[in-house]
N, C-alpha and C positions, 0 to 999 in steps of 0.2 A: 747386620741385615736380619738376623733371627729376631733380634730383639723389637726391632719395627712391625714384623712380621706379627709379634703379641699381642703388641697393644691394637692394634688394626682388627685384629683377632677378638679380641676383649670389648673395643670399642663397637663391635659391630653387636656382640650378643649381647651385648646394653640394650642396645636398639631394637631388637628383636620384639616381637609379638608376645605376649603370653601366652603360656601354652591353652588350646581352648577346654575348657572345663565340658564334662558330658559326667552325667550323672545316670545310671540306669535304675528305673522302677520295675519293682515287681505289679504281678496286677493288683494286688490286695492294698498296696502303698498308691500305686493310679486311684484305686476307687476310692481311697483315705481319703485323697487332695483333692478330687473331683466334686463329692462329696462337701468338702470342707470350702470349697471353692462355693457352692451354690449353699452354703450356711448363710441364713440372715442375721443369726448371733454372734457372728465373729466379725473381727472389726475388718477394716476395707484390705489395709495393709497386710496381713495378713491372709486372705483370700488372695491378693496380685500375689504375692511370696509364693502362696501352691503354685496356682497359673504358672509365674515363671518358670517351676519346677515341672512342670507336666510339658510343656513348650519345649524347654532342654532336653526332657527324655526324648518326646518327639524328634530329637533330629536339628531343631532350630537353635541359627547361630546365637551368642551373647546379643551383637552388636543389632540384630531384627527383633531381640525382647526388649532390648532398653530402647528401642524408637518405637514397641508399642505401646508401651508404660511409662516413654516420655521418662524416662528416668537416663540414668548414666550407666555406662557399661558395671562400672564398678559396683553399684548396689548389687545387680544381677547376678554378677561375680559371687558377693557378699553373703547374698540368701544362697547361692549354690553350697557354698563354704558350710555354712551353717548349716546346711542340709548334710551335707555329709559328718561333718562333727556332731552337731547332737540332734539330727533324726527329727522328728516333729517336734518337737521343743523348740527348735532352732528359730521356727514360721514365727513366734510369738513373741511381743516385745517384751523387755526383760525390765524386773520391775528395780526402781532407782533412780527413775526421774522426776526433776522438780526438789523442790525444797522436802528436807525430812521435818515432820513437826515435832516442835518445843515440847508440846506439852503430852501430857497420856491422859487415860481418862479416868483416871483416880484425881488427879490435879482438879477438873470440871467436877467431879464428883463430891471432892471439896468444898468446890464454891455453891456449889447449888443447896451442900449443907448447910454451909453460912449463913447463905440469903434466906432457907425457908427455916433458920433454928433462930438467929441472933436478933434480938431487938429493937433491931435499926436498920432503916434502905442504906443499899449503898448504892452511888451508880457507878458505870464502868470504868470511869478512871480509879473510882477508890477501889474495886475488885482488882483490877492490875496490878495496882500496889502492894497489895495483900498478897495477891499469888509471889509477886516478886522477891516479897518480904520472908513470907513464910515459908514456900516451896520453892524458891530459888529460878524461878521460870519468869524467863520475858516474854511476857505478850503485848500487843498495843492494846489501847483500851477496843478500839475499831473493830480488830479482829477476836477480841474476846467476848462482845458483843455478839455479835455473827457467829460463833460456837452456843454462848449461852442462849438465843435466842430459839437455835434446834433445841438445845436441851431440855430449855425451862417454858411450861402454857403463860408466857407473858400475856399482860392485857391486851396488848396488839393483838396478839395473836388466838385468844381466845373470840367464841361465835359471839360476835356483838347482837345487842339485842333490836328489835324490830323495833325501827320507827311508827308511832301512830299517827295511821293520817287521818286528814281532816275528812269523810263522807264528801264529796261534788254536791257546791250546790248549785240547783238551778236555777235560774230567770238570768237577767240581761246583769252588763255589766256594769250597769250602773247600780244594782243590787248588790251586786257582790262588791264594789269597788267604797261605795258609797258616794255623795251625790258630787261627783266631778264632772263634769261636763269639758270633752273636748272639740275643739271645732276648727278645721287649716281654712287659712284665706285661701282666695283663689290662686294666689302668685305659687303656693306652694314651698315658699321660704319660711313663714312663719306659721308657729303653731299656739294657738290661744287657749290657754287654760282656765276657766271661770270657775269658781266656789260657790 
């Protein structure tokens, strides 16, 4: 009988609620988030992160922040967490995401010697190869392209020069066209061209 008594015991504080997270601010930490809340230089996420944290001191439960943030209880949770392990650090995304890149910028530094020291074009597939060859770095030719294009005043991208136009001339268009004569029949299907 004891031993039913445990698991019924056990199984029930499974089930249980989380304990509710409250977080208390001083005012000097209010005016921080407040502050940082009404920053236009900080990204969005980050400004809801205070919010939520200012809302929790306030008094308000998990479960009424995450249906005003349209989020889940758990992020709510999350940035609480974070608040308390590492303090204002915690608001801001932690950097790590996304691909790390192949290459550094002595590898471009390279190639840009290359191009403006050796005797002959190359285009981006043949620099691929090179970097490949020589520095041990895969890039596509695509994406190597799109690096050097920041790096190097290619022709594209230098200020092209001004078109010269022709001065307007006036009189009728038959002056300026030379002596074509056009003229629609009535029907409005056909259109008659005479020299």
């Amino acid at each position: 009988m004891v031993v039913i008594k445990y698991k019924i015991e056990r199984l029930y504080n499974d089930l249980s609620m989380p304990a509710p997270l409250r977080i208390i601010l001083s005012q000097e930490e209010d005016l921080t988030l407040n502050e940082l809340r009404h920053a236009g230089c900080v990204p969005k996420r980050t400004r809801d992160r205070a919010q939520m944290l200012r809302l929790n001191a306030q008094g308000w439960k998990v479960a009424v922040i995450a249906q005003i943030f349209e989020c889940h209880q758990h992020t709510v949770r999350a940035t609480l967490r974070r608040w308390q392990e590492r303090g204002l650090a915690g608001l801001w995304e932690e950097k790590g995401r996304g691909a790390k890149p192949k290459w550094k910028g002595a590898d471009l530094d390279y190639l840009v010697e290359c191009v403006e020291n050796d005797n002959r074009t190359y285009n981006s597939q043949q620099l691929a190869k090179k970097l490949k060859q020589e520095r041990s770095v895969d890039l596509s030719s695509d994406r190597l392209r799109r690096l050097l294009k920041k790096k190097l005043p290619l022709e594209t991208n230098q200020k092209k020069p001004e078109k010269k136009t022709r001065p307007y001339q006036k009189g009728n268009k038959a002056s300026r066209f030379g002596d074509v004569g056009i003229s629609r029949s009535c029907r409005g299907d056909r259109v008659e061209i005479s020299r």
